[in-house]
Backbone as JSON Lines, residues from 0, in Angstrom:
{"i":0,"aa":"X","n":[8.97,45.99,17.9],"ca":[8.0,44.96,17.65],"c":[8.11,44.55,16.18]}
{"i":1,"aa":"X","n":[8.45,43.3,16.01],"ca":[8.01,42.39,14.54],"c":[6.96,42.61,13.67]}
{"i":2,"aa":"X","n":[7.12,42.32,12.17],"ca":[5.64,42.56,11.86],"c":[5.57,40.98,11.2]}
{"i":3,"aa":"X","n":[4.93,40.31,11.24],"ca":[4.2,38.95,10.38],"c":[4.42,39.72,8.77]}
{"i":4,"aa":"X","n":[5.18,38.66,8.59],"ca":[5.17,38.46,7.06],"c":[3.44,37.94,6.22]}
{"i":5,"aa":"X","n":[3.64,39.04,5.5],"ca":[2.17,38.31,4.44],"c":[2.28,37.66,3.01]}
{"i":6,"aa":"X","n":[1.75,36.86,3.03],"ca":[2.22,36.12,1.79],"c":[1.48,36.56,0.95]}
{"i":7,"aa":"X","n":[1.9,36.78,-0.32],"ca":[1.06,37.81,-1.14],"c":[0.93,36.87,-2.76]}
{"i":8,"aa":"X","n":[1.76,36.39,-2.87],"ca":[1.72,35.25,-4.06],"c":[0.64,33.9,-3.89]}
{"i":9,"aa":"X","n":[0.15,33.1,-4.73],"ca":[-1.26,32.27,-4.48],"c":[-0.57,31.41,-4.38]}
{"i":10,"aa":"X","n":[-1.13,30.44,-3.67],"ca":[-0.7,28.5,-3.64],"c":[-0.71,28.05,-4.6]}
{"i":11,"aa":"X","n":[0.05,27.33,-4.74],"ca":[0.67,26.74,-6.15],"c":[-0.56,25.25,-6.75]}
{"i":12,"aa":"X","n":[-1.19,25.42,-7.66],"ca":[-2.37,23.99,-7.39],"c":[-1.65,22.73,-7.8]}
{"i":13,"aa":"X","n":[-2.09,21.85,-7.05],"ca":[-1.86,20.49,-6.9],"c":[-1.63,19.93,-8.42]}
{"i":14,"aa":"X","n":[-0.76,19.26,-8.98],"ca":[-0.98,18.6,-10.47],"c":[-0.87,17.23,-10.22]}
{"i":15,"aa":"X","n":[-2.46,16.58,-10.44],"ca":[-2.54,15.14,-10.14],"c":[-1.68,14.28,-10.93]}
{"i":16,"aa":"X","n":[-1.01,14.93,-11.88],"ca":[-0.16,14.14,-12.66],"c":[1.0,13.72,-11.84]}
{"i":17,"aa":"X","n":[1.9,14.48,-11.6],"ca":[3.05,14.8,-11.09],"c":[2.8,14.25,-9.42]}
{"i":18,"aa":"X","n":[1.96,14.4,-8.45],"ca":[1.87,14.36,-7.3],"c":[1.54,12.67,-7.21]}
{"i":19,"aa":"X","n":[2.08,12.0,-6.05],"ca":[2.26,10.23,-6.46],"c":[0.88,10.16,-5.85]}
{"i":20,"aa":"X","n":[0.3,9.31,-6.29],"ca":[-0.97,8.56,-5.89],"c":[-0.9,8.4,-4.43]}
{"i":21,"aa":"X","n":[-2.08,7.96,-3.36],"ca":[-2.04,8.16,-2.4],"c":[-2.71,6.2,-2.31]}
{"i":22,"aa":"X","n":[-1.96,5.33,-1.22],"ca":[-2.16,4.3,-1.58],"c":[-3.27,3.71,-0.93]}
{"i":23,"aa":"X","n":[-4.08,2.8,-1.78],"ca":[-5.59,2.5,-0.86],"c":[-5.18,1.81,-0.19]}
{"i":24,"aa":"X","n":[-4.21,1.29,0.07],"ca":[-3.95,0.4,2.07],"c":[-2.38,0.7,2.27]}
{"i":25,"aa":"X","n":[-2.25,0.52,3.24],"ca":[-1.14,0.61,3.99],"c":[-0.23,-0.87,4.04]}
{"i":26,"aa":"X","n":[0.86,-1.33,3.92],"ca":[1.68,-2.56,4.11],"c":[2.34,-2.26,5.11]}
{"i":27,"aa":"X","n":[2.09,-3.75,6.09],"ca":[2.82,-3.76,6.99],"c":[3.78,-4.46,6.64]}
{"i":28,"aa":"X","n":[5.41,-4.1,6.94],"ca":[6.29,-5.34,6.57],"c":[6.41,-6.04,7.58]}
{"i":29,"aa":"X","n":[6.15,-5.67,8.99],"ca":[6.57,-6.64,10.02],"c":[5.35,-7.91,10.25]}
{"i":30,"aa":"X","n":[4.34,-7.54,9.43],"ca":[3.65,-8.36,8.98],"c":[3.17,-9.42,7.86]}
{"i":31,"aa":"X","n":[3.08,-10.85,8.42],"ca":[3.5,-11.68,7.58],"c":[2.06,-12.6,7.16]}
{"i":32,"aa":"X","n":[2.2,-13.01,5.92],"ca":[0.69,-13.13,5.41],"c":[0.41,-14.73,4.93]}
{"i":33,"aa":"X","n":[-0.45,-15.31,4.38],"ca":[-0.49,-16.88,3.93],"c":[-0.85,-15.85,2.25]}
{"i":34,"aa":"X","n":[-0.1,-16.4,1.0],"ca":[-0.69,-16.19,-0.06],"c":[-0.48,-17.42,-1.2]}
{"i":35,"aa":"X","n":[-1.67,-17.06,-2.4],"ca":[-1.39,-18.19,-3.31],"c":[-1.14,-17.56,-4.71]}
{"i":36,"aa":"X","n":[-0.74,-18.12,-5.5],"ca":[0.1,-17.72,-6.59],"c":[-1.93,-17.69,-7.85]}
{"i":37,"aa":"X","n":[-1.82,-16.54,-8.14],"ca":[-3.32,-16.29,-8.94],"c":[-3.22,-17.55,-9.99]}
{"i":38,"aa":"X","n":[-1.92,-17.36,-10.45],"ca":[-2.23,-18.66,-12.03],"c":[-2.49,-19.46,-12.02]}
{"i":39,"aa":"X","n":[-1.4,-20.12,-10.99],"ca":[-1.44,-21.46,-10.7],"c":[-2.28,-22.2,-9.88]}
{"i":40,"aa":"X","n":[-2.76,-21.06,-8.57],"ca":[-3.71,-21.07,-7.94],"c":[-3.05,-22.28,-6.97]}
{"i":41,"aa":"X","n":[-1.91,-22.15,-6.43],"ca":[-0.95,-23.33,-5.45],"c":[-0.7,-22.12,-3.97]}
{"i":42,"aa":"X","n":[-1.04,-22.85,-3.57],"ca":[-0.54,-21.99,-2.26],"c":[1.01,-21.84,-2.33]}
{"i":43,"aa":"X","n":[1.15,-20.69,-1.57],"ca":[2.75,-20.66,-1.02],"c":[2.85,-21.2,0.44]}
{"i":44,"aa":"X","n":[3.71,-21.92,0.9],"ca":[3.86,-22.64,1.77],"c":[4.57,-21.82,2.71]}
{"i":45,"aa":"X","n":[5.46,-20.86,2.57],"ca":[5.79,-20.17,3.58],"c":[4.66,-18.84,3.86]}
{"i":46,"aa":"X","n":[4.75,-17.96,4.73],"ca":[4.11,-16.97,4.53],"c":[4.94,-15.54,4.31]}
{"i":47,"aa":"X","n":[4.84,-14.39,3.8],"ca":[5.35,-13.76,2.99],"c":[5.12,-12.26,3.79]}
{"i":48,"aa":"X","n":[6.11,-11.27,3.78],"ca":[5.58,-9.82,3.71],"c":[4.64,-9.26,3.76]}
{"i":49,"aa":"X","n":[3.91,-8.79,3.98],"ca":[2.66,-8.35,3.94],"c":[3.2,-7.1,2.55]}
{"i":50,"aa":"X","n":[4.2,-6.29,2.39],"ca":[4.43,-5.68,1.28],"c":[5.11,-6.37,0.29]}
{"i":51,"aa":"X","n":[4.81,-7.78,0.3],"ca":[4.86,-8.13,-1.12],"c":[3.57,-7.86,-2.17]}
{"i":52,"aa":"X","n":[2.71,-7.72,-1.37],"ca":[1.58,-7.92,-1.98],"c":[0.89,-6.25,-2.39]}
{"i":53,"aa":"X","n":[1.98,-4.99,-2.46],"ca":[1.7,-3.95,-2.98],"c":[1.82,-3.71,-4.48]}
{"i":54,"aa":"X","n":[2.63,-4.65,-5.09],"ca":[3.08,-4.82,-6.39],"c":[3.9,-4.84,-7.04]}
{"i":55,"aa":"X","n":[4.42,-5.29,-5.87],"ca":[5.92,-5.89,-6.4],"c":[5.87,-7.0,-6.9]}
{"i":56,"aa":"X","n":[4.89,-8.06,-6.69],"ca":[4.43,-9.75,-6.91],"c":[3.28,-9.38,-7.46]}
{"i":57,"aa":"X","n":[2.92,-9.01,-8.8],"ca":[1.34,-8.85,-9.15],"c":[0.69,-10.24,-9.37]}
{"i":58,"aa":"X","n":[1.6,-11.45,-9.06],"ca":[0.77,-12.69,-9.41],"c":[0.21,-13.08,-8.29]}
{"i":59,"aa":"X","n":[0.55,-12.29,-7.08],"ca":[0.75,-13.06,-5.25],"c":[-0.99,-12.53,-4.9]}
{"i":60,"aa":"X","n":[-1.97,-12.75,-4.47],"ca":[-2.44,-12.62,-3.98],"c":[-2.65,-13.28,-2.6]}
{"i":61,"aa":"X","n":[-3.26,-12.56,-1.3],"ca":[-3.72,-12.75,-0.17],"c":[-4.58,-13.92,0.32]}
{"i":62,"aa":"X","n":[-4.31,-14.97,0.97],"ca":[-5.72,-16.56,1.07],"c":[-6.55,-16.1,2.2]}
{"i":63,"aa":"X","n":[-7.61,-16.15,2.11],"ca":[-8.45,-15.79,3.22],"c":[-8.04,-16.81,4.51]}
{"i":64,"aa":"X","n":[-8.52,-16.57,5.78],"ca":[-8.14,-16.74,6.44],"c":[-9.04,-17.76,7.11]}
{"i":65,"aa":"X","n":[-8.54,-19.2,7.44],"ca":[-9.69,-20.36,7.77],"c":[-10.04,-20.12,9.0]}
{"i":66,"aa":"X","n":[-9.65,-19.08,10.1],"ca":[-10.07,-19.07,11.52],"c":[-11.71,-19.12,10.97]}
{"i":67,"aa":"X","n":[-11.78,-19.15,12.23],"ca":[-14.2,-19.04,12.17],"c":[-13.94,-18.02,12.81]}
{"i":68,"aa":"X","n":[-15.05,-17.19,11.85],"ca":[-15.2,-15.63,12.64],"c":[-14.41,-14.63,12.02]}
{"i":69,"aa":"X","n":[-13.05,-14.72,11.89],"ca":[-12.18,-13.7,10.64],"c":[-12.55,-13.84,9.12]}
């Protein structure tokens, strides 16, 4: 009969430095978005990635959405 190994050394603690941030939303890429340019404040005419808008484009923001009800 086996015996279970015991781990006898402590868990190593987390260093918030070093450990990557955990991201407040999720990007979909197969999802595609309407956005307008913050400066200029011009729409973009095509619609875009939905992970452009993680920060890779910090000028791109998201246009709300004209349905009624969303």
């Amino acid at each position: 009969m086996a015996t279970q190994k015991q781990v006898t050394e402590p868990a190593k603690p987390v260093d918030p430095v070093t450990e990557p941030a955990k991201p407040d939303r999720v990007y979909d890429p197969r999802k595609k978005v309407r956005v307008m340019d913050a400066k200029t404040k011009q729409v973009v005419r095509r619609t875009v990635p939905e992970t452009w808008l993680d920060g890779r484009f910090p000028n791109l923001v998201e246009t709300p959405s004209q349905k009624a009800g969303n």
